[in-house]
C-alpha positions in Angstrom: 0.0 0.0 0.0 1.9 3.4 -1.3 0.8 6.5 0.4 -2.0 7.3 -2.0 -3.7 4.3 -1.5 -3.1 5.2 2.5 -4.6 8.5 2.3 -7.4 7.2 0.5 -8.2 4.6 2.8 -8.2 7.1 5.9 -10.1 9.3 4.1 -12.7 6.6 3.6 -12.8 5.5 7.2 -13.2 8.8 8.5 -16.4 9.5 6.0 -17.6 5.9 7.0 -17.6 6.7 10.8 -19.7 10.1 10.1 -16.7 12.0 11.9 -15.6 14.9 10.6 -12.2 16.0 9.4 -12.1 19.2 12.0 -12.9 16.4 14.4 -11.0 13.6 13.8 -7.6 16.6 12.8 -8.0 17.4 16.7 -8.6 14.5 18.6 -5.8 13.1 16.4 -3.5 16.3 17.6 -2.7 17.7 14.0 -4.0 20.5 12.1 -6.7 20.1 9.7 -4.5 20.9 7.1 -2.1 18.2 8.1 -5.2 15.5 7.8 -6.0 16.7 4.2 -2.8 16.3 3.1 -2.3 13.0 4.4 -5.8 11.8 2.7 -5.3 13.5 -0.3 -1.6 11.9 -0.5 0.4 15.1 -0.7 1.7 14.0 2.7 3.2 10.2 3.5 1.9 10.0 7.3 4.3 8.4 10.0 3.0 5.5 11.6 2.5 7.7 14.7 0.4 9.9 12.8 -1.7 6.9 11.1 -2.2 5.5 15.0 -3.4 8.7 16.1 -6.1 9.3 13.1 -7.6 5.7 13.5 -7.9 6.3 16.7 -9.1 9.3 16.6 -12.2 7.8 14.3 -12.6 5.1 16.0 -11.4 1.5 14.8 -10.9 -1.4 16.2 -7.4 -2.8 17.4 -6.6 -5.0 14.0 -7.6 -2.2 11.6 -5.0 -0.3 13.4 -2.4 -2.3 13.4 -3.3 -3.0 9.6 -2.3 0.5 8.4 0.3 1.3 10.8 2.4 -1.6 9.1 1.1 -0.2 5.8 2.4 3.3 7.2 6.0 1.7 8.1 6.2 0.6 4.0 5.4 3.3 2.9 7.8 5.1 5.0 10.7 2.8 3.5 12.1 4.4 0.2 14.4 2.1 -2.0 16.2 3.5 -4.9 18.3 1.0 -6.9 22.1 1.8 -7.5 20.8 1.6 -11.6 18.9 4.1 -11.3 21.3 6.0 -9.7 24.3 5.3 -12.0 21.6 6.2 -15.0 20.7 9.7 -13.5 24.2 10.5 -12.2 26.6 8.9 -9.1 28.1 12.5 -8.9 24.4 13.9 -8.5 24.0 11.4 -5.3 27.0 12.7 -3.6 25.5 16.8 -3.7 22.1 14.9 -2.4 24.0 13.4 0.4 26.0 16.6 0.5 22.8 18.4 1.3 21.5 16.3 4.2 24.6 16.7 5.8 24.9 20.2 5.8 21.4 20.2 7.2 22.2 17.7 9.8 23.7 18.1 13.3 24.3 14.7 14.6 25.4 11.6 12.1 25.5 8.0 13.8 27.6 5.6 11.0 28.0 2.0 11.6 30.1 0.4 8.6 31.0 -3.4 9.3 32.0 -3.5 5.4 34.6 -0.5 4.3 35.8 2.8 5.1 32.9 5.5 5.3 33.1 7.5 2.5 33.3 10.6 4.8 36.9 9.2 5.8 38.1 8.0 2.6 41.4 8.9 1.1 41.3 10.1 -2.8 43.2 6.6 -3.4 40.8 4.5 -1.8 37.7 6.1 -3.3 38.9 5.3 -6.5 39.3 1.7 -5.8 35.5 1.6 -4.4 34.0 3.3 -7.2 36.2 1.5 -9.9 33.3 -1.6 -8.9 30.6 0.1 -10.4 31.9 0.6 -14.1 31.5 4.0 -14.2 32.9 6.2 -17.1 35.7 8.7 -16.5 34.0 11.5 -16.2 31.5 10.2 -13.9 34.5 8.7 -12.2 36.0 11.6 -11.8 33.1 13.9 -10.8 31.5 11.5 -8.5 35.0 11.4 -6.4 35.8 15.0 -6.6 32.2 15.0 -4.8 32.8 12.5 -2.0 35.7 14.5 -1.7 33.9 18.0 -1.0 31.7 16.0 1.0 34.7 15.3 3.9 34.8 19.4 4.6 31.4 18.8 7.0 34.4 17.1 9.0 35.6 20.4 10.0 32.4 21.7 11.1 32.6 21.9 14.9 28.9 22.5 15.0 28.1 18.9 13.8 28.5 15.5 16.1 29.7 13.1 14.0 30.1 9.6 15.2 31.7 6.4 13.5 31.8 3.0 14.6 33.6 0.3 12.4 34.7 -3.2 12.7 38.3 -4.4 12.9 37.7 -6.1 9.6 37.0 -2.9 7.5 40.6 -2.2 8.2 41.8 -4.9 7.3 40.3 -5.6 4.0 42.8 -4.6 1.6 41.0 -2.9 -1.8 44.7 -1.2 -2.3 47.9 -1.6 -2.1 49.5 -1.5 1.2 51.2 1.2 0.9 47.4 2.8 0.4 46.0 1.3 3.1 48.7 2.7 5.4 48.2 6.2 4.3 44.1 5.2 5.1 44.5 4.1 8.5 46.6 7.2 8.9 43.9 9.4 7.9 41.2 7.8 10.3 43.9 8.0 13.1 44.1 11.5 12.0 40.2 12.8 11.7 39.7 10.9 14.9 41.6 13.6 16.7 39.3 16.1 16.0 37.4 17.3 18.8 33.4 17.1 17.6 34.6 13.6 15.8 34.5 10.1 17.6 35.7 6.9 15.6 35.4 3.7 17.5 36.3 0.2 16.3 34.3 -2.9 17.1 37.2 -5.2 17.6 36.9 -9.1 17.0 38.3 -10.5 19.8 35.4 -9.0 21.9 32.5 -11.3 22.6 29.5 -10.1 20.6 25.7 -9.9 21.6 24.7 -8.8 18.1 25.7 -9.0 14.7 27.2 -6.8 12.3 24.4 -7.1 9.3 24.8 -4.3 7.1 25.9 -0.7 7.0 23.7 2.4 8.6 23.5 6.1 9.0 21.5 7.7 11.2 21.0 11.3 11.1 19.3 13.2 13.3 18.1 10.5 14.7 15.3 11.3 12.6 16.2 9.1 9.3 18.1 6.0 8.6 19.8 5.5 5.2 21.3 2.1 4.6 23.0 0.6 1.7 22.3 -2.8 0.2 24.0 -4.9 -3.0 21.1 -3.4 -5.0 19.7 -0.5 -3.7 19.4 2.3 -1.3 16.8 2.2 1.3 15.8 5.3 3.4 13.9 4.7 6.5 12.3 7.5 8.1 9.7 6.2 10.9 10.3 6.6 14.3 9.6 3.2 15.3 12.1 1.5 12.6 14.7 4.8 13.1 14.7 3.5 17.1 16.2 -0.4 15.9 18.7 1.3 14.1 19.7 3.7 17.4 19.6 1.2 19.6 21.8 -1.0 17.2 24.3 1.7 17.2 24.6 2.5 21.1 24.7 -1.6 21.9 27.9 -1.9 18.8 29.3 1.7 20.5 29.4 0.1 24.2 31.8 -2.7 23.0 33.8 -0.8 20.8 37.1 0.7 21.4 37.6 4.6 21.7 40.6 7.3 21.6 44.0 5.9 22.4 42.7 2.4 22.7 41.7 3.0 18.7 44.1 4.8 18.1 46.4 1.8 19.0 44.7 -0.8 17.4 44.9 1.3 13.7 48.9 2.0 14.0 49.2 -1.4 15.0 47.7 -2.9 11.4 48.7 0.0 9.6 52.2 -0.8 10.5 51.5 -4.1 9.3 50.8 -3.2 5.9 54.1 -1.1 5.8 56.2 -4.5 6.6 53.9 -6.1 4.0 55.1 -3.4 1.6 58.7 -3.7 2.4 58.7 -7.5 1.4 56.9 -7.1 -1.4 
């Protein structure tokens, strides 16, 4: 059910029950302008805001819980990374550019590679270089990541990374390259409104590591899959992804303990380097 067919459905229940929109707008603690919007689908209602209207009118426990799953979809957006490459990689990076400007605190769990946000020019290439892109859009879509990274000197922002040991470890460069890339988180982490912690794996875990997440705001999830990215934006759903988050940030380790860990394998790959 998109958010049309969720408007419309409200909108029927509310005429069925004899209630009217001024009515059900306040008992439901929105404006009556809010309520036409939702019913008229120029608004996708949060699954708070579907509870309250239903409630408001009058149905009956199962009918609620009905639409407020139908609520939770539609408050999922998936874009495939096709569509994407067809409109533009580069444009993604000014859309993500955008949100972050606009944001105050990022949460960013990555149990896969280095966040883009703490990438070297060198190791951007090599991740991009998977999706067949043309020069150009090669070229313009890393000269975006890379404008991206100044929100890292914005001391009005909280920006919070956790990764697992494994991201860096996982060589997609030389190691030579992935020196210089542990060097560069070692380096950002020092920054005063930026923490980086690393989930190490010699810690006993009571969760597991299933995919990357941002959280921003804590107001809207973006997470990447193999084939798509999916946006999550109710406050229920958001809350897993929080709590996720803080439970992988208790076990992690933090400042010189990190800090430690990272020189440690990034002096490995220099001996690796010097055999080679």
């Amino acid at each position: 059910m998109n958010k049309a067919q969720i408007g419309t459905a409200l909108r029927a229940l509310r005429k069925a029950s004899g209630k009217e929109a001024k009515a059900v707008a306040r008992s439901a603690l929105m404006s009556p302008s809010k309520l036409s919007k939702i019913e008229n689908a120029k608004l996708t209602p949060s699954t708070t805001d579907v509870e309250r209207i239903l409630t408001a009118i009058g149905v009956s426990p199962a009918v609620k819980e009905e639409y407020a799953e139908a609520a939770r979809a539609a408050a999922t957006e998936t874009t495939a990374w096709r569509l994407l490459k067809r409109i533009g990689v580069h444009k993604g990076q000014q859309t993500v550019k955008a949100l972050e400007a606009q944001m105050s605190v990022l949460r960013l769990f990555q149990p896969a590679m280095v966040p883009g946000l703490l990438q070297t020019p060198e190791y951007i290439r090599a991740v991009l270089q998977r999706h067949k892109l043309t020069e150009d859009s090669l070229t313009r879509t890393m000269a975006g990541r890379l404008d991206r990274q100044e929100v890292l000197y914005d001391g009005t922002k909280s920006l919070h990374f956790i990764l697992t040991e494994p991201v860096l470890r996982w060589q997609i460069v030389p190691p030579h390259m992935m020196a210089a890339q542990l060097d560069r988180i070692v380096s950002v982490s020092r920054l005063p409104h930026v923490d980086i912690r690393v989930v190490p794996i010699g810690v006993r875990q009571h969760d597991i590591a299933n995919h990357s997440f941002v959280i921003r705001d804590d107001r809207m999830v973006t997470i990447e899959t193999v084939h798509a990215e999916v946006v999550v934006t109710d406050p229920k759903d958001v809350d897993l992804y929080i709590k996720k988050f803080d439970g992988f940030e208790r076990v992690a380790l933090s400042g010189i303990e990190m800090r430690n860990m990272v020189d440690g394998i990034r002096d490995g790959f220099l001996r690796e380097r010097e055999t080679d």
